[in-house]
MARSEVO-783004 format. One line per field, with one value per residue (C-alpha): x, z, y. Coordinates in steps of 0.5 Angstrom, whole numbers, plus 500, padded with zeros to 3 digits. Each point is the difference from the previous one (the first is absolute). Example, Ala and Ser with C-alpha at 12.3 -4.5 7.8 and 13.67 -1.06 7.14 Angstrom:
REM MARSEVO-783004
xx [525  502]
zz [516  498]
yy [491  507]
***
This chain:
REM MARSEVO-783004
xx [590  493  497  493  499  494  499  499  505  506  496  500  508  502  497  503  507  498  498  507  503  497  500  499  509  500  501  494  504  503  494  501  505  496  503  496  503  496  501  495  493  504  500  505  500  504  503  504  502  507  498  495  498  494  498  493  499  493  497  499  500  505  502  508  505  505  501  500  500  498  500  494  496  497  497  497  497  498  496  498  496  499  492  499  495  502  502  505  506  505  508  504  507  504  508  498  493  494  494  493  494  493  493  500  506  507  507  507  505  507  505  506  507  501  507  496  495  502  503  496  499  503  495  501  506  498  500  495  500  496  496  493  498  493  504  505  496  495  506  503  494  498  506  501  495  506  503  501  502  503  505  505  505  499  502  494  495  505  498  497  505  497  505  500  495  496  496  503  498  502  500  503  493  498  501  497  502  496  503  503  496  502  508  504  505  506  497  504  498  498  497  494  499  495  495  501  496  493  500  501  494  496  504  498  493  495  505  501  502  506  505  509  504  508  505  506  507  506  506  503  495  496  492  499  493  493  496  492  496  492  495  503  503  507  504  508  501  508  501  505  507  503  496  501  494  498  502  492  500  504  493  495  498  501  499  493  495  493  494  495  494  495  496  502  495  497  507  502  493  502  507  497  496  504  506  495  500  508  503  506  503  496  501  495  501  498  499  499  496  497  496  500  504  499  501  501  503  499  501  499  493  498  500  499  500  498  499  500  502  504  503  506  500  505  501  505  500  503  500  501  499  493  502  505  496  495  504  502  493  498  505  497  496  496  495  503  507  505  505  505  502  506  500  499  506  501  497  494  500  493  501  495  504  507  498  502  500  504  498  504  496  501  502  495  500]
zz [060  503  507  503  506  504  498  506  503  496  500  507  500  495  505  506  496  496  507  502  495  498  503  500  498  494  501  496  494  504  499  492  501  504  501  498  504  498  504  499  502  503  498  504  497  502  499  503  501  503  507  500  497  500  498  500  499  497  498  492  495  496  496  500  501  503  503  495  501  497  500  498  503  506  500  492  502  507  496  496  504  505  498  497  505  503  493  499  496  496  498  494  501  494  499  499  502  505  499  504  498  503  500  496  495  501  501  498  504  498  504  505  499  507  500  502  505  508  502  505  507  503  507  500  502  506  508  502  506  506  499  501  492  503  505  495  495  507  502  493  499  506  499  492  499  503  494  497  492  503  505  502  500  494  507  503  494  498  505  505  506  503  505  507  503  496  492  499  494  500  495  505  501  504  503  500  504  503  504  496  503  494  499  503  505  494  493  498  499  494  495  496  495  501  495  499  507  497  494  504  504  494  497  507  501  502  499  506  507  498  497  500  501  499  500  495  500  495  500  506  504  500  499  492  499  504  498  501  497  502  496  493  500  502  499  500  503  499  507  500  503  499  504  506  503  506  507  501  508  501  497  504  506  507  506  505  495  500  497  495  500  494  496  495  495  502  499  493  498  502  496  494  499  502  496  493  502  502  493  497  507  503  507  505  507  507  506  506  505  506  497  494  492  497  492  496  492  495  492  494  499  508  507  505  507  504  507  503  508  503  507  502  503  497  497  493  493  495  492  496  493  501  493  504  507  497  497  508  502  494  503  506  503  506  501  505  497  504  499  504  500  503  497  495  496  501  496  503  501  498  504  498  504  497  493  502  495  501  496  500  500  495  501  500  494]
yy [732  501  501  502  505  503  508  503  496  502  507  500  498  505  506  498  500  507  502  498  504  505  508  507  501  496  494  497  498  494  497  499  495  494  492  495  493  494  493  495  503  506  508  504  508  504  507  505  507  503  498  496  493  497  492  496  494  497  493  499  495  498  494  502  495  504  507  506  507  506  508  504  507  499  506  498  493  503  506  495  496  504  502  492  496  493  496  495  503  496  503  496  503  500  502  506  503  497  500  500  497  502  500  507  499  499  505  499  502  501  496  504  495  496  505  506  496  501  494  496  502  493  500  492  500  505  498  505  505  499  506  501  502  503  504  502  504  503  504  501  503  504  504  501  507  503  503  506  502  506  497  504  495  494  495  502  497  494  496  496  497  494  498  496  505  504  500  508  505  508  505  506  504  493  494  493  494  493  495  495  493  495  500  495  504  496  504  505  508  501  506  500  506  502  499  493  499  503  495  495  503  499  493  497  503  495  495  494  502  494  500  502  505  500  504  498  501  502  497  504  498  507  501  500  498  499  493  501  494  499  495  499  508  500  507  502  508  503  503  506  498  506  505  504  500  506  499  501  498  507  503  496  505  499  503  503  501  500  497  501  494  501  496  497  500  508  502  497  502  507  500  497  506  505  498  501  508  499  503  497  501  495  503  502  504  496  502  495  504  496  494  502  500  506  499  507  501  505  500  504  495  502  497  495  500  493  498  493  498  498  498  504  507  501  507  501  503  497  499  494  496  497  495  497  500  497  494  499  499  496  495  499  495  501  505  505  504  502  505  503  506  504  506  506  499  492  494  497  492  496  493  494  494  498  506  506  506  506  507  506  506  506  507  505  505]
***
Protein backbone atom coordinates (compact mmCIF):
# COMPACT_ATOMS: atom_id res chain seq x y z
CA UNK A 1 0.00 0.00 0.00
CA UNK A 2 1.43 3.35 -0.95
CA UNK A 3 -0.04 7.03 -0.05
CA UNK A 4 1.88 10.67 -1.00
CA UNK A 5 1.19 13.44 1.41
CA UNK A 6 2.67 17.46 1.78
CA UNK A 7 5.63 17.49 4.21
CA UNK A 8 4.94 20.53 5.86
CA UNK A 9 1.39 19.54 6.22
CA UNK A 10 1.73 16.17 8.01
CA UNK A 11 4.59 18.14 9.85
CA UNK A 12 2.45 20.89 10.77
CA UNK A 13 -0.32 18.20 12.05
CA UNK A 14 2.27 16.06 14.13
CA UNK A 15 3.24 19.24 15.94
CA UNK A 16 0.02 20.54 17.08
CA UNK A 17 -0.82 16.76 18.20
CA UNK A 18 3.06 16.73 20.17
CA UNK A 19 2.09 20.12 21.49
CA UNK A 20 -1.10 18.34 22.89
CA UNK A 21 0.77 15.70 24.38
CA UNK A 22 3.61 16.50 25.58
CA UNK A 23 4.80 18.34 28.96
CA UNK A 24 7.25 19.14 31.64
CA UNK A 25 5.71 16.00 34.06
CA UNK A 26 6.71 13.11 31.58
CA UNK A 27 4.32 12.48 29.43
CA UNK A 28 6.27 12.81 26.30
CA UNK A 29 6.37 9.03 25.58
CA UNK A 30 2.61 9.12 24.81
CA UNK A 31 3.92 10.51 21.42
CA UNK A 32 5.70 7.12 20.58
CA UNK A 33 2.58 5.32 19.75
CA UNK A 34 0.80 7.37 17.04
CA UNK A 35 -2.33 5.83 14.92
CA UNK A 36 -2.27 6.39 11.09
CA UNK A 37 -6.14 5.88 9.66
CA UNK A 38 -6.50 5.90 6.12
CA UNK A 39 -9.59 6.42 4.02
CA UNK A 40 -9.56 7.18 0.43
CA UNK A 41 -7.28 10.69 0.17
CA UNK A 42 -7.91 10.76 4.04
CA UNK A 43 -5.05 10.90 7.03
CA UNK A 44 -6.19 10.91 10.74
CA UNK A 45 -3.00 10.75 13.03
CA UNK A 46 -3.59 10.63 16.40
CA UNK A 47 -2.23 9.83 19.62
CA UNK A 48 -2.90 10.34 23.41
CA UNK A 49 -1.70 10.45 27.00
CA UNK A 50 -3.42 9.81 30.27
CA UNK A 51 -5.86 12.71 29.94
CA UNK A 52 -5.59 13.87 26.60
CA UNK A 53 -6.23 12.74 23.37
CA UNK A 54 -5.27 14.65 20.23
CA UNK A 55 -6.47 13.84 16.21
CA UNK A 56 -5.72 15.55 12.96
CA UNK A 57 -7.25 14.96 10.08
CA UNK A 58 -4.85 15.68 6.72
CA UNK A 59 -5.31 15.30 2.90
CA UNK A 60 -3.08 12.83 0.99
CA UNK A 61 -2.93 10.51 -1.73
CA UNK A 62 -3.44 7.35 -2.00
CA UNK A 63 -4.41 4.32 -4.21
CA UNK A 64 -5.70 1.99 -1.16
CA UNK A 65 -8.99 0.14 -2.02
CA UNK A 66 -10.05 -0.04 1.70
CA UNK A 67 -9.36 1.73 4.85
CA UNK A 68 -6.19 0.55 6.69
CA UNK A 69 -4.55 1.43 10.10
CA UNK A 70 -1.27 1.49 11.36
CA UNK A 71 0.92 2.38 14.30
CA UNK A 72 4.31 4.05 14.43
CA UNK A 73 6.38 6.69 16.20
CA UNK A 74 5.12 10.03 15.60
CA UNK A 75 7.60 11.57 17.62
CA UNK A 76 10.37 9.59 14.91
CA UNK A 77 8.44 10.68 11.66
CA UNK A 78 7.63 14.19 13.16
CA UNK A 79 11.82 14.44 14.06
CA UNK A 80 12.24 13.34 10.81
CA UNK A 81 10.62 15.58 8.56
CA UNK A 82 10.37 18.42 10.54
CA UNK A 83 13.76 20.42 9.24
CA UNK A 84 12.78 18.94 5.34
CA UNK A 85 11.28 21.81 3.00
CA UNK A 86 8.10 21.54 1.27
CA UNK A 87 8.28 18.04 -0.91
CA UNK A 88 6.14 15.39 -1.50
CA UNK A 89 6.62 12.32 0.72
CA UNK A 90 5.58 8.89 -0.20
CA UNK A 91 4.83 5.90 2.51
CA UNK A 92 4.62 2.15 1.41
CA UNK A 93 2.98 0.25 4.63
CA UNK A 94 3.78 -3.35 4.87
CA UNK A 95 2.76 -5.87 7.78
CA UNK A 96 5.43 -5.07 9.43
CA UNK A 97 7.18 -1.85 8.97
CA UNK A 98 6.24 1.71 6.97
CA UNK A 99 8.55 3.23 4.86
CA UNK A 100 9.31 7.10 3.99
CA UNK A 101 10.69 8.21 0.89
CA UNK A 102 11.75 11.36 0.16
CA UNK A 103 13.89 13.82 -1.98
CA UNK A 104 17.13 13.13 0.28
CA UNK A 105 16.74 9.52 1.18
CA UNK A 106 14.42 7.33 2.70
CA UNK A 107 13.51 5.89 6.51
CA UNK A 108 11.89 2.42 7.71
CA UNK A 109 10.09 2.51 10.71
CA UNK A 110 8.89 -0.31 12.81
CA UNK A 111 5.46 -0.91 12.69
CA UNK A 112 3.07 -0.95 16.68
CA UNK A 113 0.27 -3.61 16.50
CA UNK A 114 -3.13 -2.19 16.15
CA UNK A 115 -3.69 -3.65 19.76
CA UNK A 116 -1.51 -1.04 21.55
CA UNK A 117 -3.03 1.75 19.42
CA UNK A 118 -5.92 4.30 21.02
CA UNK A 119 -8.76 3.23 20.00
CA UNK A 120 -10.61 6.28 17.98
CA UNK A 121 -11.80 9.08 19.36
CA UNK A 122 -15.49 8.67 17.66
CA UNK A 123 -16.56 12.74 17.11
CA UNK A 124 -19.18 11.56 14.45
CA UNK A 125 -21.52 10.36 16.27
CA UNK A 126 -21.11 13.50 18.72
CA UNK A 127 -24.23 16.33 19.10
CA UNK A 128 -22.14 19.55 19.95
CA UNK A 129 -23.00 21.95 22.60
CA UNK A 130 -23.98 25.24 22.10
CA UNK A 131 -20.90 26.65 23.16
CA UNK A 132 -18.82 29.55 22.04
CA UNK A 133 -15.33 27.72 21.05
CA UNK A 134 -13.62 31.48 21.04
CA UNK A 135 -15.16 32.27 24.01
CA UNK A 136 -14.28 29.03 25.79
CA UNK A 137 -10.52 28.87 25.65
CA UNK A 138 -10.49 33.06 26.42
CA UNK A 139 -11.86 32.31 29.68
CA UNK A 140 -10.00 28.99 29.87
CA UNK A 141 -7.08 30.77 29.27
CA UNK A 142 -7.45 33.85 31.15
CA UNK A 143 -7.55 32.06 34.69
CA UNK A 144 -5.02 28.97 33.96
CA UNK A 145 -1.47 30.91 35.15
CA UNK A 146 -3.12 30.38 38.51
CA UNK A 147 -1.21 27.41 39.63
CA UNK A 148 1.35 26.56 41.76
CA UNK A 149 3.55 23.33 42.18
CA UNK A 150 3.73 24.08 46.03
CA UNK A 151 -0.06 24.03 46.67
CA UNK A 152 -0.87 23.32 50.13
CA UNK A 153 -3.74 20.89 49.13
CA UNK A 154 -3.48 18.73 45.81
CA UNK A 155 -7.48 20.13 45.03
CA UNK A 156 -6.17 23.14 44.84
CA UNK A 157 -3.63 22.56 41.72
CA UNK A 158 -5.74 19.61 40.18
CA UNK A 159 -8.28 21.56 38.44
CA UNK A 160 -9.92 24.10 36.87
CA UNK A 161 -13.94 24.52 37.88
CA UNK A 162 -16.04 25.73 35.19
CA UNK A 163 -19.42 25.87 36.46
CA UNK A 164 -22.85 28.01 35.39
CA UNK A 165 -20.99 31.07 36.59
CA UNK A 166 -17.74 31.22 36.68
CA UNK A 167 -13.95 29.70 34.73
CA UNK A 168 -12.56 29.31 38.43
CA UNK A 169 -8.40 28.28 39.17
CA UNK A 170 -6.46 28.51 42.84
CA UNK A 171 -3.82 27.14 44.25
CA UNK A 172 -4.33 28.36 48.05
CA UNK A 173 -1.85 31.49 48.00
CA UNK A 174 -4.51 32.88 45.01
CA UNK A 175 -7.50 32.96 43.40
CA UNK A 176 -8.54 33.67 39.74
CA UNK A 177 -12.05 33.47 38.25
CA UNK A 178 -14.07 35.40 35.12
CA UNK A 179 -17.60 35.44 34.19
CA UNK A 180 -18.55 32.45 32.57
CA UNK A 181 -20.33 34.19 29.30
CA UNK A 182 -20.02 30.84 26.71
CA UNK A 183 -22.05 28.01 28.72
CA UNK A 184 -25.42 27.02 28.53
CA UNK A 185 -27.31 27.48 31.88
CA UNK A 186 -27.74 23.12 31.08
CA UNK A 187 -24.09 22.17 30.89
CA UNK A 188 -23.05 20.41 33.84
CA UNK A 189 -19.87 21.40 36.02
CA UNK A 190 -17.03 19.88 35.27
CA UNK A 191 -12.72 19.82 36.28
CA UNK A 192 -10.06 20.28 33.94
CA UNK A 193 -6.57 19.47 35.22
CA UNK A 194 -5.10 21.85 35.11
CA UNK A 195 -2.26 21.42 32.87
CA UNK A 196 -4.18 20.24 30.23
CA UNK A 197 -5.74 23.98 29.78
CA UNK A 198 -2.07 25.20 28.67
CA UNK A 199 -1.83 22.62 25.96
CA UNK A 200 -4.76 23.32 24.67
CA UNK A 201 -3.61 27.09 24.82
CA UNK A 202 -0.65 25.89 22.52
CA UNK A 203 -2.79 23.14 20.46
CA UNK A 204 -5.28 25.94 19.29
CA UNK A 205 -3.11 28.86 19.29
CA UNK A 206 -3.53 30.75 15.98
CA UNK A 207 -6.05 28.52 15.00
CA UNK A 208 -9.84 29.38 13.72
CA UNK A 209 -12.00 31.48 15.79
CA UNK A 210 -14.98 28.51 14.83
CA UNK A 211 -15.20 25.65 16.11
CA UNK A 212 -16.89 22.99 19.03
CA UNK A 213 -17.15 22.20 22.36
CA UNK A 214 -18.84 19.21 24.20
CA UNK A 215 -18.99 17.82 27.27
CA UNK A 216 -19.33 14.08 27.40
CA UNK A 217 -20.98 11.99 29.64
CA UNK A 218 -20.56 8.27 31.23
CA UNK A 219 -23.01 6.14 31.82
CA UNK A 220 -24.60 7.61 35.01
CA UNK A 221 -25.23 10.60 33.24
CA UNK A 222 -21.93 12.62 35.04
CA UNK A 223 -19.39 14.85 32.89
CA UNK A 224 -16.32 12.22 31.88
CA UNK A 225 -14.76 13.86 28.94
CA UNK A 226 -14.65 17.49 27.41
CA UNK A 227 -14.61 17.47 23.28
CA UNK A 228 -12.86 20.82 21.31
CA UNK A 229 -12.75 20.33 17.57
CA UNK A 230 -11.32 23.69 15.26
CA UNK A 231 -9.92 23.34 11.43
CA UNK A 232 -8.87 19.80 10.88
CA UNK A 233 -7.55 19.48 14.88
CA UNK A 234 -9.85 17.81 17.21
CA UNK A 235 -8.70 16.76 20.72
CA UNK A 236 -10.67 14.44 23.78
CA UNK A 237 -9.28 16.10 27.85
CA UNK A 238 -10.54 13.24 30.79
CA UNK A 239 -11.90 15.55 33.29
CA UNK A 240 -11.63 14.94 36.89
CA UNK A 241 -15.06 13.40 38.37
CA UNK A 242 -13.59 12.29 41.62
CA UNK A 243 -12.45 15.55 43.20
CA UNK A 244 -13.53 17.82 45.53
CA UNK A 245 -12.89 21.25 44.53
CA UNK A 246 -12.51 24.36 47.46
CA UNK A 247 -15.52 26.35 48.07
CA UNK A 248 -13.64 29.24 46.58
CA UNK A 249 -16.48 31.83 46.96
CA UNK A 250 -16.11 31.72 50.84
CA UNK A 251 -12.39 33.45 50.09
CA UNK A 252 -13.48 36.05 47.74
CA UNK A 253 -13.61 39.36 49.89
CA UNK A 254 -16.28 41.63 50.44
CA UNK A 255 -17.15 44.32 52.39
CA UNK A 256 -15.86 48.42 52.42
CA UNK A 257 -12.49 48.56 50.45
CA UNK A 258 -10.46 50.86 49.07
CA UNK A 259 -9.21 51.48 45.60
CA UNK A 260 -5.89 51.47 43.87
CA UNK A 261 -5.56 52.84 40.12
CA UNK A 262 -2.24 52.31 38.41
CA UNK A 263 -1.30 51.96 35.25
CA UNK A 264 -0.92 48.91 33.83
CA UNK A 265 2.08 49.02 31.64
CA UNK A 266 4.27 51.42 34.39
CA UNK A 267 3.37 49.02 36.82
CA UNK A 268 4.07 45.62 35.16
CA UNK A 269 7.33 47.28 34.03
CA UNK A 270 8.33 48.02 37.59
CA UNK A 271 7.56 44.38 39.00
CA UNK A 272 9.51 42.80 36.07
CA UNK A 273 12.37 44.52 37.31
CA UNK A 274 11.93 44.26 41.04
CA UNK A 275 11.37 40.39 41.08
CA UNK A 276 14.98 39.83 39.21
CA UNK A 277 16.48 41.16 42.68
CA UNK A 278 13.86 39.31 44.53
CA UNK A 279 15.98 36.25 45.70
CA UNK A 280 14.32 32.60 45.67
CA UNK A 281 11.53 34.14 47.74
CA UNK A 282 10.22 36.30 45.46
CA UNK A 283 8.65 38.79 47.89
CA UNK A 284 8.77 42.35 47.82
CA UNK A 285 7.35 44.99 50.57
CA UNK A 286 4.72 47.64 49.32
CA UNK A 287 3.84 50.81 50.79
CA UNK A 288 0.58 52.39 49.20
CA UNK A 289 1.12 56.09 50.51
CA UNK A 290 -0.85 59.01 48.79
CA UNK A 291 -0.65 58.68 45.05
CA UNK A 292 2.00 56.39 44.87
CA UNK A 293 3.31 52.34 44.91
CA UNK A 294 6.30 52.05 46.95
CA UNK A 295 8.30 48.66 45.71
CA UNK A 296 11.45 47.65 48.11
CA UNK A 297 13.30 43.88 47.95
CA UNK A 298 16.57 42.89 48.89
CA UNK A 299 18.72 39.63 48.16
CA UNK A 300 22.11 38.33 48.92
CA UNK A 301 22.95 39.48 45.12
CA UNK A 302 21.50 43.38 46.22
CA UNK A 303 18.41 45.39 46.06
CA UNK A 304 15.77 47.14 44.47
CA UNK A 305 13.51 50.03 45.34
CA UNK A 306 10.66 51.34 42.56
CA UNK A 307 8.23 53.96 42.57
CA UNK A 308 5.34 54.53 40.15
CA UNK A 309 1.75 56.45 40.95
CA UNK A 310 -1.18 55.94 41.44
CA UNK A 311 -4.39 57.24 42.15
CA UNK A 312 -5.56 56.33 45.85
CA UNK A 313 -4.78 58.48 48.89
CA UNK A 314 -4.65 55.35 50.51
CA UNK A 315 -1.77 54.82 53.13
CA UNK A 316 -0.96 50.52 53.79
CA UNK A 317 2.28 48.55 54.20
CA UNK A 318 2.33 45.29 53.12
CA UNK A 319 4.23 42.45 51.75
CA UNK A 320 3.66 40.27 48.67
CA UNK A 321 4.90 37.35 46.10
CA UNK A 322 6.14 39.86 43.17
CA UNK A 323 6.17 36.42 40.80
CA UNK A 324 2.33 35.81 41.34
CA UNK A 325 1.45 39.57 41.51
CA UNK A 326 2.98 39.93 38.27
CA UNK A 327 1.09 36.69 36.34
CA UNK A 328 -2.28 38.85 37.64
CA UNK A 329 -1.29 41.77 36.09
CA UNK A 330 -0.02 40.15 32.90
CA UNK A 331 -3.96 39.09 32.43
CA UNK A 332 -4.90 42.22 32.25
CA UNK A 333 -6.35 44.06 29.42
CA UNK A 334 -6.95 47.59 29.60
CA UNK A 335 -4.46 50.08 30.38
CA UNK A 336 -5.50 51.37 34.25
CA UNK A 337 -5.39 48.42 36.93
CA UNK A 338 -7.44 48.38 39.92
CA UNK A 339 -7.05 46.97 42.89
CA UNK A 340 -8.96 46.85 46.08
CA UNK A 341 -7.60 46.97 49.15
CA UNK A 342 -9.03 46.04 52.55
CA UNK A 343 -6.36 45.75 54.81
CA UNK A 344 -2.55 44.97 56.02
CA UNK A 345 -3.48 41.17 56.67
CA UNK A 346 -6.46 40.49 53.79
CA UNK A 347 -6.02 39.51 50.06
CA UNK A 348 -6.24 42.54 47.54
CA UNK A 349 -8.41 41.92 44.59
CA UNK A 350 -7.08 43.12 41.05
CA UNK A 351 -10.61 43.70 38.89
CA UNK A 352 -10.64 43.93 35.14
CA UNK A 353 -14.66 43.47 33.97
CA UNK A 354 -15.95 40.09 34.55
CA UNK A 355 -11.63 38.64 35.93
CA UNK A 356 -11.10 39.10 38.75
CA UNK A 357 -7.52 37.91 40.51
CA UNK A 358 -7.49 37.65 44.40
CA UNK A 359 -3.82 37.37 46.00
CA UNK A 360 -3.14 36.76 49.32
CA UNK A 361 -0.16 38.68 50.95
CA UNK A 362 2.68 37.24 52.47
CA UNK A 363 3.70 37.35 56.34
CA UNK A 364 6.52 39.44 56.88
CA UNK A 365 9.75 37.78 58.15
Amino acid sequence: MKLRVQSDIIADALDKISAALESKVGEKEAFLSTRFDVVENKMKISARSSFISAEAIIDCESDIQAPIVFGCSGKLVKNIISSLPSCLLSFSVTDRSVSIRMPTGSYRLNLISEEHLMKPIGFDDMNFLDISFSSFLYSLNRVSFCTHKGAPDKAYKAAICINDKHFVSTDGYRLAFTKNTCMPPDAPPILIKSECAGRLGKLFRGGEDSGFVNIGLNQEGRPYSLILANGNIRTSLRLLHEETYPNYSGVIPGGTHSTCIVDKAIFHSALERVLMMSGDTYSADFVFSGNRICMETSDTIGGAKEEVPCQSGLEQEMRFNVRMLLEGVRRCEDEKINIEIRGPSSPIVIKEGGFSNVIMPVKSE
